[in-house]
ROTORLO-633977 format. One record per residue: x, y, z of N, C-alpha, C in turn; residue in three letters. Coordinates in pm, whole numbers, padded with zeros to 5 digits, always signed. Each point is the difference from the previous one (the first is absolute). Layout:
! residues N
XYZXYZXYZala
...
! end
This chain:
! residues 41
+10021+10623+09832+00006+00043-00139+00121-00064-00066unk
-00034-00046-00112+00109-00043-00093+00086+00114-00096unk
+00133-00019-00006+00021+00043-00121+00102-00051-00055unk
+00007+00009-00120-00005-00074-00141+00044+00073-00098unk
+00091-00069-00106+00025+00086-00104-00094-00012-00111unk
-00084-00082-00027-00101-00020-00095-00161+00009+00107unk
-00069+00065-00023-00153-00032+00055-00101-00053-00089unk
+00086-00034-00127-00147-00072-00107-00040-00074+00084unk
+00069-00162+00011-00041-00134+00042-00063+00042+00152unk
-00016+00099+00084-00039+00052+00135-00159+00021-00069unk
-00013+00065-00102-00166+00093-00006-00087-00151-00028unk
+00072-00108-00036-00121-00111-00094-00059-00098+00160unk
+00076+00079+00099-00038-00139+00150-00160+00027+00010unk
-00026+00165-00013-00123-00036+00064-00053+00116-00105unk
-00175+00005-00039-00090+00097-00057+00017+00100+00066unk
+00024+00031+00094-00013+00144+00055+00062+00118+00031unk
+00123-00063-00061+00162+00047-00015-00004+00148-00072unk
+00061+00087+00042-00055+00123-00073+00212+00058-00030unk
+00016+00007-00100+00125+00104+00012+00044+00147-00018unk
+00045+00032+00114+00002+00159-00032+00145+00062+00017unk
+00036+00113-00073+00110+00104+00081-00018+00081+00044unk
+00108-00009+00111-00014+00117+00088+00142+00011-00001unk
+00053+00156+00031+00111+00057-00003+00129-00124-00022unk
-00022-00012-00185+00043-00048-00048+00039-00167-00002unk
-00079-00070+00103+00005-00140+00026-00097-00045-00055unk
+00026-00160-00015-00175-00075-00056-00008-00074+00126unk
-00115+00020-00034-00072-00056+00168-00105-00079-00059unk
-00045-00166+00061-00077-00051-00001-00084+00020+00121unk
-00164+00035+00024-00072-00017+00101-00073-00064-00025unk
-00073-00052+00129-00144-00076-00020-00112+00028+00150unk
-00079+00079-00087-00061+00041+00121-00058-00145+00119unk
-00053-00082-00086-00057-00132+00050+00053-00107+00054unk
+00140+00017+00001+00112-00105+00051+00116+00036-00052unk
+00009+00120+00158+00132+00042-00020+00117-00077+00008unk
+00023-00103-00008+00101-00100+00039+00090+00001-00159unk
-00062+00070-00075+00072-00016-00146+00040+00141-00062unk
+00049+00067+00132+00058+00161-00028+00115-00068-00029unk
+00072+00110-00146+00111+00014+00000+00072+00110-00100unk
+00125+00023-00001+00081+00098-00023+00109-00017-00124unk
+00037+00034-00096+00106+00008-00111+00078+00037+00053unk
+00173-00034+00035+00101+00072-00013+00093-00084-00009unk
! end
């Protein structure tokens, strides 16, 4: 998992990129190729 202080330029790698929060973090997942998880902080 990556993390990063910006996740814009992270969501445009791939279509399937979904962003969510969870207890207060942004989280990039991808169910289809997880190789492009990552984390804000």
């Amino acid at each position: 998992m990556k993390i990063k202080n910006s996740l814009k330029a992270l969501m445009t790698r791939h279509r399937e990129n979904r962003m969510v929060r969870r207890k207060g973090r942004v989280y990039i997942i991808n169910k289809k190729n997880p190789r492009f998880k990552a984390r804000q902080g």
